[in-house]
N, C-alpha and C positions, 0 to 999 in steps of 0.2 A: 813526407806528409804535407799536405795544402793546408793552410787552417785559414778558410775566410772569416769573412762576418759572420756571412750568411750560415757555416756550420756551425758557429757558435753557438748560434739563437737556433737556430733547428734543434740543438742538442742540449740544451741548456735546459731543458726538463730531467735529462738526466741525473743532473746533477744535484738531488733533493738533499743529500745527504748532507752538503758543506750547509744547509738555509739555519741549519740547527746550531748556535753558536753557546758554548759553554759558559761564558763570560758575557758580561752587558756590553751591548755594540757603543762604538767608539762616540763623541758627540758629534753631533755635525759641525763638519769642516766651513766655518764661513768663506772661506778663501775659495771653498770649490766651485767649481762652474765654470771658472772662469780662464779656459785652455782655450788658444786660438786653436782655428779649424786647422791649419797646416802644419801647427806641431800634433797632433792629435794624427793625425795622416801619416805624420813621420814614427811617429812612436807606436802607432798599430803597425806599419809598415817593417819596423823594429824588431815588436813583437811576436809578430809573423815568421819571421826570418830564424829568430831567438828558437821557438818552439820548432819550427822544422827543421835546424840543425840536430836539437837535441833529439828530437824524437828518431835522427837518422843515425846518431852516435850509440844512445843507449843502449839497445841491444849486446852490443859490445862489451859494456860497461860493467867490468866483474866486481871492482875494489873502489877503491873512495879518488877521483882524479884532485893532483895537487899543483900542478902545474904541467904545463907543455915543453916539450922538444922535439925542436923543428915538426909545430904546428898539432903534433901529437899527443894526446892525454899522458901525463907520467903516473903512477897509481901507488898507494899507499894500501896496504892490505887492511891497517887497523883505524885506518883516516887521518894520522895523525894530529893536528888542529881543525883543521878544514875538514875531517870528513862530514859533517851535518850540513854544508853548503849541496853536494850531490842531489841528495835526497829533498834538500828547501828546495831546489831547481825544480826539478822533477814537480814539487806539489805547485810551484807556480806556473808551468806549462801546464797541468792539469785545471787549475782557474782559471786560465786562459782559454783551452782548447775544448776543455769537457772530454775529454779523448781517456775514457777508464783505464786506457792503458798505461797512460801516465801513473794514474795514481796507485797501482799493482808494482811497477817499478819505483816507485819510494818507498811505499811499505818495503819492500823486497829491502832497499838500499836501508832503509834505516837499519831494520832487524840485525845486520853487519853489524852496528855499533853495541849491541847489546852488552858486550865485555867491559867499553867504557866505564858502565855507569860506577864502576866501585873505583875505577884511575883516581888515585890521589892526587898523583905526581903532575898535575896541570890544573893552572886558570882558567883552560879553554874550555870548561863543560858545559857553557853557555854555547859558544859557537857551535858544539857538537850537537848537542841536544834539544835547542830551541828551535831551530828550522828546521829541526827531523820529529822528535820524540813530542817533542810540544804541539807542536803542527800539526804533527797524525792525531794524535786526541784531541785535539780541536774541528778537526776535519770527520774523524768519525766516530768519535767516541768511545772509543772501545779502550778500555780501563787499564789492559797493561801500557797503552803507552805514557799514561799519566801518573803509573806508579811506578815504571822507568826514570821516568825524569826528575821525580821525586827522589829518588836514589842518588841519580847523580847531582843533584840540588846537595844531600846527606856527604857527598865527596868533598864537593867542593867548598863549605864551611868548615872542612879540616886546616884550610889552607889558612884561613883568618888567624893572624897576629893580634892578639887583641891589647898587647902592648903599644906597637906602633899604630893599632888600627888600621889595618888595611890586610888584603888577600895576597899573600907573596905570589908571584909570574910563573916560575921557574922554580923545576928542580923537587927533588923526592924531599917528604919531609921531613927525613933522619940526613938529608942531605945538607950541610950549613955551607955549602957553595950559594950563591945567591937567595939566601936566607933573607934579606932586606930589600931585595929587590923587588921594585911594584911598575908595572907600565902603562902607558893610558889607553892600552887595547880591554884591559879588566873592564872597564867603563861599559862592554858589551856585554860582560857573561854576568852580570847582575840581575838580571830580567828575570834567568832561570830561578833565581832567589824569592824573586818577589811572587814568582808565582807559584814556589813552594809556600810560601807562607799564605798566599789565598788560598790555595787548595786544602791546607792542612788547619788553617787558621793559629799556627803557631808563628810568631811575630820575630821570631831568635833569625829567621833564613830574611826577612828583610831589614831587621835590626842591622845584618851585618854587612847589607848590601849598602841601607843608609851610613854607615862609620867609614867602608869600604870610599866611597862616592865624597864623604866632605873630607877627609883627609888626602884624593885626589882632589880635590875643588880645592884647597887649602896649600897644598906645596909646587901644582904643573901647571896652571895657566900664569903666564909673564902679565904685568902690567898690558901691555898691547894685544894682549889672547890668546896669543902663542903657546905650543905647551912644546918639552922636552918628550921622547920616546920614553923614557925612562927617568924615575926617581929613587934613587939608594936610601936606607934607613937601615939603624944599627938594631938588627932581630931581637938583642937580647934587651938592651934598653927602651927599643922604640923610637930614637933619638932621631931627625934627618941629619941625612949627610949631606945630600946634594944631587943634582941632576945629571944626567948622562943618557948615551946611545946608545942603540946597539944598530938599529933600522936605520935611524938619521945621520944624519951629515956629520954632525957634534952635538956633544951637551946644551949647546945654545939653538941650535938647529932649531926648525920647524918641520918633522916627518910628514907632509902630507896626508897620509894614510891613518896615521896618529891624531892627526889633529880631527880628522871624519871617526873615527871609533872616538872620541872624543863629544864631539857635538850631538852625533845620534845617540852616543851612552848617557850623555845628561838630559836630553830631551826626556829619554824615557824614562829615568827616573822622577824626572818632573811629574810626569804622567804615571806613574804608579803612588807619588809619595803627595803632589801635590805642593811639595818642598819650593818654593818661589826663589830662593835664593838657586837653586839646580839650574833651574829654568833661565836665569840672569847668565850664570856660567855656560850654559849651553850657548846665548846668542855670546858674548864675548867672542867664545870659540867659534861659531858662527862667522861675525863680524870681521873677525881676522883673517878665514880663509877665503871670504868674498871678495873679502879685499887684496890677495895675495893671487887670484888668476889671473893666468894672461888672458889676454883676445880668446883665444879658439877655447877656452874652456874645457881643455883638458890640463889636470892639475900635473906639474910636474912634482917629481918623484920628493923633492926637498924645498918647500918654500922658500929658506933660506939657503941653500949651497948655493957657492959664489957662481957656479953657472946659470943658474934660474934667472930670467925667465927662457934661457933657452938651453933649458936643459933636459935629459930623457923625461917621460911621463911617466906618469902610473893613473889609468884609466879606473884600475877598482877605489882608487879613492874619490876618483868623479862620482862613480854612481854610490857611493857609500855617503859621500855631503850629499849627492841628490835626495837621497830618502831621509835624510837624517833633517836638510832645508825644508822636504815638505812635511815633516814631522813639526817642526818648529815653526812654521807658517799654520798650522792647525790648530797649533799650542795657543800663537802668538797674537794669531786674529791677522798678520802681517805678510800682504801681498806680495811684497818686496820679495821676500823667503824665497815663496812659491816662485816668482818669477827667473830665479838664479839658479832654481831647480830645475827650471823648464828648460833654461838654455843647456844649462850640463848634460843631462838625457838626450837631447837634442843631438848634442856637439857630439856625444859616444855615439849615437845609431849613424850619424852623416859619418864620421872621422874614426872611429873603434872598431867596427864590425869588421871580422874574418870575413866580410864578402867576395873579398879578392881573390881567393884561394880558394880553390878544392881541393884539398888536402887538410885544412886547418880543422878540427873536432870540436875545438869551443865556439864560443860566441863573439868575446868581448877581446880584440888584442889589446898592443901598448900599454901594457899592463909591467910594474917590476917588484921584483918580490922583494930581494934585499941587495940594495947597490950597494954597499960599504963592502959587503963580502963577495961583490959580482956572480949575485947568485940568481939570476933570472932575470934578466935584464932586458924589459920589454916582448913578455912573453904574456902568453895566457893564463889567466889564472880561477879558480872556479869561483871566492867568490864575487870576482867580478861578473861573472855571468849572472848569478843570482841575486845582486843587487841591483842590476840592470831590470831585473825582470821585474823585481818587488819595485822599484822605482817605478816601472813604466804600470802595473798595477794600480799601483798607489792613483795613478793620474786617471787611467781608464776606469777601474774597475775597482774602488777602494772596500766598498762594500766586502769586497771577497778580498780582499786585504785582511781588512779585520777580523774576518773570521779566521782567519790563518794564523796572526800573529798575534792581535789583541790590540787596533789601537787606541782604545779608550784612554779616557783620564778619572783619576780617583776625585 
């Protein structure tokens, strides 16, 4: 499928349905506007690209993709982490293209996760459910998918320690194997919190997002901004223990990927909570990974391992700071942001794109899942592709950002 300009705006009456936005639209971005003409060229040029891979894979596309082998979707029947990235894809090629077929196969895609929503046994109900189940009722309003998410919002504050204060990662919870464990990818699935307690008006699902968020801001950003993959505390006291890996280099490491699920998890709670000290941790985190790229502006895999800066990538942590910098450039009033977003989106549509191959089903390579366990090691990953997409939105078309995700501030 071609997606020019020209069908976009031809078709773009279609699309009456998304104008209708559940929540109060976001403030205006003072930063906006202000995109040169030939990154604007490069990133429609991008997103072009983006949306006609996908729209030539989907068909195919029965289960939730989790990564690639040799170039190929791998698939997950129940999604396991990642499956609500599919389905966010799908509704951001459908903002993009207005092409109703897009938005037929997300519905179709999300409805799969419907089993989720009672999952105890994970942090991740924010990743599964905010780009699929939140989305779709934002997009069209129709009731069960906001009492869906609600649900799984109702799962996932099983998981709060309210001793230690925080949401443990991992693991069932009659299971005391990583009972203390907390890592700084939780900083993502909070959202679904906050927006149970707007919808419900019961304050307990972001009470626990806010305890969840300062007891991360309190034990994983280092003096320099840096944060650990991982922080251990004692379940039954609450006590910390100490920092540690599992995705990074070491305990002292800086994961990349961690440090962007990091920066865009505080941003937004800034912007849900209005909490001013968030927003301070958010740039720290910020400040640290801008200052940690090399030249070409693709992050590698460990800021710190001793082979950095010339060491493998991982591309979904580019486009993961890219949305999370212009998030915090929106926040911040702060040009700078925006501008280290521009280059990264940039640097992934020149240097990331499967365009080399016809073979490849995703979008975004150089992408690694987990080097410590040499478990995908500069491959594809989906949501790379879906950040990429919401990134380059963010830049074109934020308006319809917002209405998808919600980027308002409180």
């Amino acid at each position: 499928m071609s997606v020019s300009r020209r069908t976009v705006l031809a078709t773009a009456a279609g699309a009456a349905a998304i104008c209708a936005s559940p929540t109060p639209a976001a403030a205006a971005d003072p930063t906006a506007g202000r995109t040169p003409a030939a990154t604007l060229r490069t990133l429609r040029a991008a997103a072009d690209y983006a949306v006609e891979k996908v729209a030539a894979v989907a068909p195919n596309v029965t289960a939730f993709p989790v990564g690639t082998n040799f170039e190929k979707w791998v698939y997950s029947q129940n999604g396991g982490w990642v499956g609500g990235f599919w389905p966010g894809t799908l509704w951001m090629a459908w903002l993009y293209s207005k092409d109703e077929v897009f938005r037929t196969q997300a519905l179709d895609s999300a409805r799969k996760l419907a089993p989720r929503q009672d999952d105890t046994g994970t942090h991740d109900l924010g990743f599964l459910f905010y780009p699929s189940w939140v989305t779709a009722w934002r997009l069209t309003g129709d009731e069960p998918w906001r009492t869906g998410a609600l649900r799984a919002a109702d799962s996932l504050i099983q998981r709060y320690n309210p001793r230690g204060r925080f949401i443990r990662a991992w693991g069932a919870l009659n299971d005391s194997k990583n009972a203390g464990r907390v890592i700084i990818d939780t900083m993502m699935n909070l959202d679904l919190l906050a927006f149970a307690s707007r919808q419900t008006g019961d304050d307990r699902y972001l009470d626990i997002a806010v305890e969840h968020a300062k007891t991360t801001q309190r034990v994983f950003p280092r003096p320099d901004g840096s944060t650990p993959h991982v922080y251990d505390f004692d379940p039954d006291s609450g006590a910390p223990v100490g920092p540690n890996t599992v995705q990074g280099y070491s305990p002292t490491s800086c994961w990349s990927r961690g440090q962007a699920w990091g920066l865009y998890g505080f941003t937004t709670m800034y912007r849900r909570t209005g909490n001013r000290d968030f927003l301070a941790t958010a740039r720290r985190l910020a400040d640290y990974a801008v200052g940690a790229l090399t030249p070409d502006h693709v992050p590698v895999w460990d800021y710190r391992a001793p082979q950095q800066p010339h060491d493998i990538k991982d591309a979904s942590a580019g486009a993961i700071t890219a949305c999370g910098l212009l998030d915090l450039s929106a926040a911040t009033g702060r040009q700078a942001y925006r501008e280290v977003a521009l280059r990264l989106l940039t640097a992934l549509a020149q240097t990331c794109l499967t365009k080399n191959s016809a073979r490849a089903e995703a979008v975004v390579a150089r992408c690694t899942r987990n080097r410590p366990a040499e478990d995908g090691i500069e491959i594809s990953l989906p949501y790379a592709d879906y950040y990429l997409l919401e990134g380059i939105l963010r830049v074109l078309q934020p308006q319809d950002v917002d209405r998808a995700i919600d980027l308002s501030t409180v």
